[in-house]
Every structure is written in C-alpha cells, then in structure tokens.
Z-matrix of the N, CA and C atoms (Angstrom, degrees):
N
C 1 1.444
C 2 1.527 1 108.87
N 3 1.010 2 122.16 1 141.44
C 4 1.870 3 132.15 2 -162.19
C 5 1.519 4 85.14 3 -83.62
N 6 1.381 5 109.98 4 156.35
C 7 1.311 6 112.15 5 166.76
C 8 1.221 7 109.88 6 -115.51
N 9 1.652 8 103.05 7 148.22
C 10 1.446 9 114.51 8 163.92
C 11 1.504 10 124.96 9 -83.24
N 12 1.219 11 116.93 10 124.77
C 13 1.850 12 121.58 11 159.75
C 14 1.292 13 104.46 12 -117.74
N 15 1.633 14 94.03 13 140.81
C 16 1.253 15 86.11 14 160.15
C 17 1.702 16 117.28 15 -133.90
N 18 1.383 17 111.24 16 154.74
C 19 1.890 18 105.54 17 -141.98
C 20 1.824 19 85.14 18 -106.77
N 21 1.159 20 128.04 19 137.89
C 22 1.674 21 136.37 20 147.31
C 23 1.124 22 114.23 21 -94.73
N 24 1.100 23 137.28 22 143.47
C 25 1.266 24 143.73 23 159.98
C 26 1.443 25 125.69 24 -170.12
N 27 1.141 26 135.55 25 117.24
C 28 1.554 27 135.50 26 -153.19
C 29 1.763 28 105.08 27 -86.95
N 30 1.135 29 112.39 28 4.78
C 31 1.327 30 117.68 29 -157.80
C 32 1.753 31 93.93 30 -132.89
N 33 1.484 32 117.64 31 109.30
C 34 1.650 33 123.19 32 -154.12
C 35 1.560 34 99.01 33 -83.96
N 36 1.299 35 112.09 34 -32.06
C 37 1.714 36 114.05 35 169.74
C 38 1.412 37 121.37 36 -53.26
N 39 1.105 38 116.12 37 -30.19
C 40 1.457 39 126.91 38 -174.01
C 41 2.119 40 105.11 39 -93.15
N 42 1.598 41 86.90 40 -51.98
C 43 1.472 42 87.79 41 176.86
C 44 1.567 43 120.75 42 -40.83
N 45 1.486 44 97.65 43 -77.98
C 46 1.604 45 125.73 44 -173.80
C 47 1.605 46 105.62 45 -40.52
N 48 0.842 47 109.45 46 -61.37
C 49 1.845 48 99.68 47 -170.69
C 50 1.797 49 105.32 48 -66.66
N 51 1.724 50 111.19 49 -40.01
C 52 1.665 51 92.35 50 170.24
C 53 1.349 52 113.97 51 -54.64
N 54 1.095 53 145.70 52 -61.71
C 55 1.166 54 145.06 53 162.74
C 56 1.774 55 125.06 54 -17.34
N 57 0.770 56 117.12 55 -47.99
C 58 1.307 57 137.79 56 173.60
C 59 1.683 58 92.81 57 -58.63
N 60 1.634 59 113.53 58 -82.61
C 61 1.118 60 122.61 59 -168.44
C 62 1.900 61 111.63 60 -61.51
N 63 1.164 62 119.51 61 -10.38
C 64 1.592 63 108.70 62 178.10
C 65 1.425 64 85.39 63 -91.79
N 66 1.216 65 150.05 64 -7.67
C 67 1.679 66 142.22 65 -146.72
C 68 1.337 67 88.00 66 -93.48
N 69 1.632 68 99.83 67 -60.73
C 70 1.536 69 102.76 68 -179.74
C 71 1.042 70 138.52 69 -27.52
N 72 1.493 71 112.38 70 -42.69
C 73 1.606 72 130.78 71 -157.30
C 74 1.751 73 96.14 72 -110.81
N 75 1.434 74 111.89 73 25.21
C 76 1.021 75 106.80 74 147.69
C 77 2.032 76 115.35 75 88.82
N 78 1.895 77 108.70 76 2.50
C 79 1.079 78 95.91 77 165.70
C 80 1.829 79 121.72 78 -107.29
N 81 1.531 80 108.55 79 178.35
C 82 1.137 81 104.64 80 169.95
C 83 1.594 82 126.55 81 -66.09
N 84 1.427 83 127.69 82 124.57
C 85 1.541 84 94.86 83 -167.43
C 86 1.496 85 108.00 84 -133.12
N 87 0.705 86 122.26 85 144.61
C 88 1.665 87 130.34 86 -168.28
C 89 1.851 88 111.68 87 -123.09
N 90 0.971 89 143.79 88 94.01
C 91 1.553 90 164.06 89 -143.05
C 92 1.934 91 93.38 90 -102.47
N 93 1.166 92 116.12 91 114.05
C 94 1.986 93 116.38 92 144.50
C 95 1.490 94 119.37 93 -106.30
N 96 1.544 95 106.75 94 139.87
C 97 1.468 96 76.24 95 156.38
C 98 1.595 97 102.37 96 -98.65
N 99 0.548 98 143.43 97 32.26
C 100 1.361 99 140.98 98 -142.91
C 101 1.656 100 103.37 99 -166.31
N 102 1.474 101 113.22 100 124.54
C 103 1.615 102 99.54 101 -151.49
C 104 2.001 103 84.32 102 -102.78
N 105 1.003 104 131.55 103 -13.38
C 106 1.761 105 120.96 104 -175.21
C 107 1.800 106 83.64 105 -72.36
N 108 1.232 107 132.12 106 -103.17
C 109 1.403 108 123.20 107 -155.05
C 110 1.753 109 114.14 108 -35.80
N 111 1.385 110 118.98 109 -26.06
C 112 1.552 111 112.78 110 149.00
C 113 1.734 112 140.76 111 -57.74
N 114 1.445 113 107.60 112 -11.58
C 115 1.041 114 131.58 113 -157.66
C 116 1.856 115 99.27 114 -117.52
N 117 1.226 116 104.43 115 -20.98
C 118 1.443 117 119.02 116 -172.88
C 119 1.680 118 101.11 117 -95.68
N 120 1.289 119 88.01 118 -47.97
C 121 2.066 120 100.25 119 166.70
C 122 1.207 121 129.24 120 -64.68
N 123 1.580 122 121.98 121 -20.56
C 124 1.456 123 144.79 122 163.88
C 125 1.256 124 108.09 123 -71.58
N 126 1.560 125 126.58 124 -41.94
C 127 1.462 126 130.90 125 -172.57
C 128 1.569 127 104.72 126 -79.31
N 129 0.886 128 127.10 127 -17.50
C 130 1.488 129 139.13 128 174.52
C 131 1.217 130 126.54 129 -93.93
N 132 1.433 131 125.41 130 -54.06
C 133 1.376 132 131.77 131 -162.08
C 134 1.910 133 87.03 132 -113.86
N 135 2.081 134 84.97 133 168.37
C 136 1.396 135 97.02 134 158.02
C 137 1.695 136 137.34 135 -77.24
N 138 1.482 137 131.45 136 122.47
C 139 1.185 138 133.59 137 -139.76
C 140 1.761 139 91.26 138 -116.22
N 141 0.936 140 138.79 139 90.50
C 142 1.916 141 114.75 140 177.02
C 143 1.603 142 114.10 141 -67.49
N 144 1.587 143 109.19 142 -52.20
C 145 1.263 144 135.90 143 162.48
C 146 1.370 145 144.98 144 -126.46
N 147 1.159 146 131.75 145 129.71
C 148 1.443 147 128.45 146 -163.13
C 149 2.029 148 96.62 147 -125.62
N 150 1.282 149 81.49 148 121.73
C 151 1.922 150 108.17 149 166.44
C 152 1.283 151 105.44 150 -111.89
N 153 1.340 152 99.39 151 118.64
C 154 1.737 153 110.04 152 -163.31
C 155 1.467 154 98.90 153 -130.99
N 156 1.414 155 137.01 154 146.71
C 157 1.332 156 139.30 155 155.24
C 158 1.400 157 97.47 156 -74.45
N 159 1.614 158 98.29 157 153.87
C 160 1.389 159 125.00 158 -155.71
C 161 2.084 160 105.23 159 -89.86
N 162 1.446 161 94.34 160 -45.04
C 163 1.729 162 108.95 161 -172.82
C 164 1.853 163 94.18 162 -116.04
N 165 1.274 164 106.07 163 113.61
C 166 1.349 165 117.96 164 163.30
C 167 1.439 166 108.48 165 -135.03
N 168 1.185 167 111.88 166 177.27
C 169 1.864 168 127.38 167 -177.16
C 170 1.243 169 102.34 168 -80.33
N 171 1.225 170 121.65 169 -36.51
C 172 1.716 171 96.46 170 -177.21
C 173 0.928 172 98.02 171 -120.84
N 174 1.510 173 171.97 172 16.86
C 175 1.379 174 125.02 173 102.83
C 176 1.753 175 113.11 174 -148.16
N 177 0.658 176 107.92 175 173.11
C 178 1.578 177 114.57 176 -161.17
C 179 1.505 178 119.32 177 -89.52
N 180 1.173 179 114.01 178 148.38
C 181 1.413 180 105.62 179 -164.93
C 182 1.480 181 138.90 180 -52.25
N 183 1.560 182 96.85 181 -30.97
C 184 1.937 183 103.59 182 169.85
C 185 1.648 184 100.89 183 -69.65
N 186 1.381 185 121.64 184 -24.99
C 187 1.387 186 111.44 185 -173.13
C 188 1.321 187 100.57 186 -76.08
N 189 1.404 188 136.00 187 -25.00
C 190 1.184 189 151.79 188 -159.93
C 191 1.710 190 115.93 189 -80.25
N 192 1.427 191 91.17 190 -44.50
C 193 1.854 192 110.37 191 170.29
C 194 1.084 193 105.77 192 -91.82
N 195 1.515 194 138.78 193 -9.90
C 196 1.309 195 125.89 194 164.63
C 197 1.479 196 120.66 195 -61.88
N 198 1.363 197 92.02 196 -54.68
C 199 1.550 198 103.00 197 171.12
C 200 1.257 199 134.07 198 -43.17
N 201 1.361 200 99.04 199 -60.05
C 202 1.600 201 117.97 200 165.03
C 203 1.587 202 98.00 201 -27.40
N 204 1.687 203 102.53 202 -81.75
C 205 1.243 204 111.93 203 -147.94
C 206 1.198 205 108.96 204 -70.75
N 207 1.654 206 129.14 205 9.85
C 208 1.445 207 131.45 206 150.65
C 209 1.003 208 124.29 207 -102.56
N 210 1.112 209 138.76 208 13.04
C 211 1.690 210 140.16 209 156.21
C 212 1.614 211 103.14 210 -96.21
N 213 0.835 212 113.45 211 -9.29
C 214 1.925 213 119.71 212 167.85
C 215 1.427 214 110.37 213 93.43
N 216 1.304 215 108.89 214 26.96
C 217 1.016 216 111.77 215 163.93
C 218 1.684 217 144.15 216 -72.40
N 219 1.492 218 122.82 217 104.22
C 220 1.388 219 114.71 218 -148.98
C 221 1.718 220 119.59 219 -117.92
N 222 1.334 221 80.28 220 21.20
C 223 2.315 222 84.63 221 175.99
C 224 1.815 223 112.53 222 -80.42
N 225 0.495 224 105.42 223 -141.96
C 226 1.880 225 118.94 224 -158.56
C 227 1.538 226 92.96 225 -117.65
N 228 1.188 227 78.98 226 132.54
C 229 2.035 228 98.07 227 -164.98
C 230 2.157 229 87.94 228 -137.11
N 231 2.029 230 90.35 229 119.01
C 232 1.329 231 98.04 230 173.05
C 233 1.427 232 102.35 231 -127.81
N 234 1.646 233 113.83 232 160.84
C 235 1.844 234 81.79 233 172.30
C 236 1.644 235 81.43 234 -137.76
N 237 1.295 236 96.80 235 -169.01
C 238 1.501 237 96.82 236 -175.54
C 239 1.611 238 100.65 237 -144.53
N 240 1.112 239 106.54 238 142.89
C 241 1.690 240 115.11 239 -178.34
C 242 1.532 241 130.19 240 -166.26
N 243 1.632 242 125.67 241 125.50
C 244 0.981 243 106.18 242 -155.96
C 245 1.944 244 96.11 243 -100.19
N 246 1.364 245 120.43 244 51.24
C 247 1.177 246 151.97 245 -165.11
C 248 1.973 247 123.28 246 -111.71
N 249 1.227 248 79.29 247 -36.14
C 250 1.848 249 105.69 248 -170.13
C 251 1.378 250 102.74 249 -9.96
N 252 0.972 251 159.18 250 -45.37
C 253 1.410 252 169.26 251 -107.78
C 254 1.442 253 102.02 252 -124.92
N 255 1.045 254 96.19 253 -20.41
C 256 1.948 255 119.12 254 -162.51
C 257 2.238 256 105.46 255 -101.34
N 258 1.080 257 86.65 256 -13.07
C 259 1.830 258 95.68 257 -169.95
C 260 0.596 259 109.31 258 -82.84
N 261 1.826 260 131.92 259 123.99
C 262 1.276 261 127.42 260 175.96
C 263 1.969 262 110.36 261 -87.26
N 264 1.354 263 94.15 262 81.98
C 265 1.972 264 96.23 263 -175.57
C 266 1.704 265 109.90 264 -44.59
N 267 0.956 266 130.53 265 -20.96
C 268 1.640 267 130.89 266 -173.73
C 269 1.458 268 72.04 267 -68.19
N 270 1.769 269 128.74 268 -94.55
C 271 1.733 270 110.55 269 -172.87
C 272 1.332 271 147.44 270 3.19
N 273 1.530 272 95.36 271 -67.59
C 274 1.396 273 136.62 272 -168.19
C 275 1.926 274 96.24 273 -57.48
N 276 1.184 275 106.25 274 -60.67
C 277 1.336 276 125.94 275 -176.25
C 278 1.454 277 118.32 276 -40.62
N 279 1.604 278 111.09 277 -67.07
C 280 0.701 279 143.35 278 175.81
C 281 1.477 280 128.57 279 -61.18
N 282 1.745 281 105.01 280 -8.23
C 283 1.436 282 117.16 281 169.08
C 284 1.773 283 108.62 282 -113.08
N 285 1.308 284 95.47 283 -0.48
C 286 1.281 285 90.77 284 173.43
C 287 1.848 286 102.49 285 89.33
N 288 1.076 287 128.55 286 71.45
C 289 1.430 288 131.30 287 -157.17
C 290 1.637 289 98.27 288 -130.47
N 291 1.091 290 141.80 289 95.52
C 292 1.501 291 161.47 290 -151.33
C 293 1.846 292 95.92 291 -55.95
N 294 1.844 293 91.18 292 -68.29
C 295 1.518 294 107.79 293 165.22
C 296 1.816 295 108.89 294 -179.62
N 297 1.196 296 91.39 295 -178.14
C 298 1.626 297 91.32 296 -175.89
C 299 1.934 298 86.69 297 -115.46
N 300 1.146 299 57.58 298 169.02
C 301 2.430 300 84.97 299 -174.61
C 302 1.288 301 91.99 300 -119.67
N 303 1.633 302 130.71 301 125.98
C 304 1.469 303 113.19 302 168.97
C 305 1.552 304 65.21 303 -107.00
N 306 1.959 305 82.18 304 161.33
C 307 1.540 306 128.61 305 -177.89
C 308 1.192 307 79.51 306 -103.19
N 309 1.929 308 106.71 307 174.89
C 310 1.640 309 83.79 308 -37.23
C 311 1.755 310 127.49 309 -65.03
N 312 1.655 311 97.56 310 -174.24
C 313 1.335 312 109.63 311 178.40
C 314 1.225 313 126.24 312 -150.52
N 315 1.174 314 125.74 313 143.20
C 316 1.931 315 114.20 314 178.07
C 317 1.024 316 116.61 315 -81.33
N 318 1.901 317 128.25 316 106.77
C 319 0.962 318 142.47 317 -157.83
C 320 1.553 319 103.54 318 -73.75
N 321 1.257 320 129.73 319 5.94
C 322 1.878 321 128.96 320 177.90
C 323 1.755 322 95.26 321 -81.73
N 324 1.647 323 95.07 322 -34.23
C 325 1.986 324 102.71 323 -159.89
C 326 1.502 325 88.38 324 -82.14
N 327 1.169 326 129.61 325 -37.37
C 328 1.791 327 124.62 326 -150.95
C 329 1.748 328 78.40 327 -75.69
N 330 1.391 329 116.59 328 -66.82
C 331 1.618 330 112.68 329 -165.13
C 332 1.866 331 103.71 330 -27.14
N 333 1.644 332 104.01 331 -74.50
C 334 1.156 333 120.42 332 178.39
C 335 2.163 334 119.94 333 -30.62
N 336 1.211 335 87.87 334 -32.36
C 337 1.348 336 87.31 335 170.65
C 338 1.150 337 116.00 336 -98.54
N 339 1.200 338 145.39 337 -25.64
C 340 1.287 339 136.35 338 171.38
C 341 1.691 340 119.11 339 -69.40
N 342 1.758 341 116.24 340 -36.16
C 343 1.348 342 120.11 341 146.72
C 344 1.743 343 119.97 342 -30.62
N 345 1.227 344 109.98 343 -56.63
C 346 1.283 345 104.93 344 -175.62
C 347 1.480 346 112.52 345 -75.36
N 348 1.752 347 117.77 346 -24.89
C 349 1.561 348 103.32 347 -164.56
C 350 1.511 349 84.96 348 -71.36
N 351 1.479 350 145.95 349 -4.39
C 352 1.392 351 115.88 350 -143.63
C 353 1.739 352 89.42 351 -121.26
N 354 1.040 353 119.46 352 22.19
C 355 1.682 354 118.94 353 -159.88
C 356 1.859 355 87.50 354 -93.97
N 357 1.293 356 98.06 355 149.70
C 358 1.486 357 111.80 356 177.54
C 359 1.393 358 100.54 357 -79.24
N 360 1.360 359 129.07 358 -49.87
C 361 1.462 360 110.56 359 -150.73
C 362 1.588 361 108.99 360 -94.24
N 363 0.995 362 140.02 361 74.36
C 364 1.403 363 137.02 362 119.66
C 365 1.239 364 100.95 363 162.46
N 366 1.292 365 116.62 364 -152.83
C 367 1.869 366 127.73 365 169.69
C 368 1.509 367 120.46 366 -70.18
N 369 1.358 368 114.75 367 159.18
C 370 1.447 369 119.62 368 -172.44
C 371 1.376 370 107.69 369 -73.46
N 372 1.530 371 113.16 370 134.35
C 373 1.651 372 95.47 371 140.76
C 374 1.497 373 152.29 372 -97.86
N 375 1.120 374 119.51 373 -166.61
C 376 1.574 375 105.05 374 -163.30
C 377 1.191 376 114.07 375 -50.78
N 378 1.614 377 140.97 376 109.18
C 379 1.392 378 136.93 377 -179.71
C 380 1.670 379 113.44 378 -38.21
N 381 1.498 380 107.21 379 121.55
C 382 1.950 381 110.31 380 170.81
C 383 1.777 382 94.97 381 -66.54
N 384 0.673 383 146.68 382 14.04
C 385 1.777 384 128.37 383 175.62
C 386 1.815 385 95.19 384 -127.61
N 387 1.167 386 107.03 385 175.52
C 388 1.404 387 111.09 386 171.07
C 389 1.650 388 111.30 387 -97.04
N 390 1.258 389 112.62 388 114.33
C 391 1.448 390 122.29 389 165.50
C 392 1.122 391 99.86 390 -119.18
N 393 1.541 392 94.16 391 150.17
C 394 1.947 393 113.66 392 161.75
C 395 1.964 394 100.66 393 -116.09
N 396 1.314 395 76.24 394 114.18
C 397 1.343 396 97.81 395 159.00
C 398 1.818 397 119.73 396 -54.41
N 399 1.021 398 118.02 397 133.79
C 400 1.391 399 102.98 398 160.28
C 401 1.274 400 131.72 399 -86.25
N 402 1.709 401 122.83 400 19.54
C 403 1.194 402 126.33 401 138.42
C 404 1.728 403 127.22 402 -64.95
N 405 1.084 404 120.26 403 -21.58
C 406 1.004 405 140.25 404 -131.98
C 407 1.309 406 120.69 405 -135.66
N 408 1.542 407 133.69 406 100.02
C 409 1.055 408 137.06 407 -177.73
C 410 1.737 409 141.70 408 -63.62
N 411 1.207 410 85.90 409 -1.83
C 412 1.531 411 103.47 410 -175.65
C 413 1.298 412 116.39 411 -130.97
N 414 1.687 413 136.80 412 162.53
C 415 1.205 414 131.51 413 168.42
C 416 1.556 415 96.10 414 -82.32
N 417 1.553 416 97.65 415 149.45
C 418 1.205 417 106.55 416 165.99
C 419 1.792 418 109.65 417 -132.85
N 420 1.245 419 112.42 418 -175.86
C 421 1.481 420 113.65 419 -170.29
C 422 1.857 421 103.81 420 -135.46
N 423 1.411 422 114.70 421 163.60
C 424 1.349 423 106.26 422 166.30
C 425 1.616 424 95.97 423 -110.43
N 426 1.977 425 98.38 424 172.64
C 427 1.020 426 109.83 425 -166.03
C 428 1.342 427 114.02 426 -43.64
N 429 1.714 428 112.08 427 175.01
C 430 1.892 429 111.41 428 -173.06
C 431 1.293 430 77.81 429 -102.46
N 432 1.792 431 113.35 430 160.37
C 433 1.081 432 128.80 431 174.38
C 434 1.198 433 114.54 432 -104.59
C-alpha cells in the first residue's frame, strides 16, 4: 500500500522540491503551505506521516501536534526547524513528536529517514540526517557511509 505524507511548510522553496522528491520514491504526497487546511485534510483523509515546519504564521508547532493528537490522529509526526534551540522537548514529547530535523538538511538523507521511520518490520535505525529526538538532548548523527 503507497504511503501517505503529508509535507507543511510555509516556505514554497523548501516545500515544492520535497514534494517532488517524496513523489519520486514512490509515496502519496499531499504539500500545505498553510498548516489549518492540512490539518482539515488529516481529519479527513489517510495521513501515515506528516513533515511539518516547526515556526509558521498561523500556528506553531506544539499547537500543531496538539491538534493532531486530538482528532486521533496516530502516524509519525516530524517537524523540521532551523530554530531547535527554541523547542520546548518536555512538549514535543509529550505530544508524541517522532523528532525534529534542524535545517538545514540534505533532503536525499531526510527522504531516507522517513522511509525507514515508516517501515513495518522492526525498530529504527540510526537516522542518516541529524535529528533531535525529543528524548534526547543532543544532536546526534547516523553512521558515516
């Protein structure tokens, strides 16, 4: 079954080419810039994963995973922000927040990691891009290739 993501991002340079590049690799993909009519499209349709920017104009990312996580929504929630420093992870955690991506990032590694967070058979491995977990106080990296 193809998977659905769906990408937010208020910023169309960043959007448009992820989009492009998750299409490629074969998922369903659905693009906002604007995270309420994404959030309206989540309450409706099937969502597997949502890559969301972290700081937008209309509302901010814990408001963003709140929501989510009150319409019962339960797939893999990443956000991305070149902010990190700025996240309150006790939040993040606590809404169920997969991890954040600080920007920038190499969108070949972000694809590659989101493939794996979404794989049925077992646990993740070490993310190829740098995410911070919101367990987790530090950036970390996956192995060098």
């Amino acid at each position: 079954m193809t998977k659905v993501l769906v990408i937010v991002d208020d910023v169309p340079d960043i959007l448009i080419p992820l989009g492009k590049l998750f299409r490629a690799r074969g998922f369903e993909v659905h693009v906002f810039i604007n995270p309420l009519p994404a959030l309206h499209f989540i309450r409706n349709n099937r969502a597997d994963v949502v890559l969301s920017d972290y700081r937008m104009p209309q509302i901010d990312g814990v408001t963003f995973a709140r929501v989510l996580r009150n319409i019962g929504w339960g797939g893999s929630l990443f956000f991305m922000s070149g902010y990190v420093s700025e996240l309150n992870q006790h939040d993040l955690q606590s809404l169920g927040v997969d991890g954040v991506l600080e920007k920038p990032f190499n969108a070949l590694d972000l694809i590659e990691f989101v493939v794996q967070a979404i794989r049925d058979d077992g646990p993740l491995p070490a993310p190829p891009c740098r995410v911070r977990s919101p367990a987790d106080s530090e950036l970390f990296s996956g192995p060098s290739q």
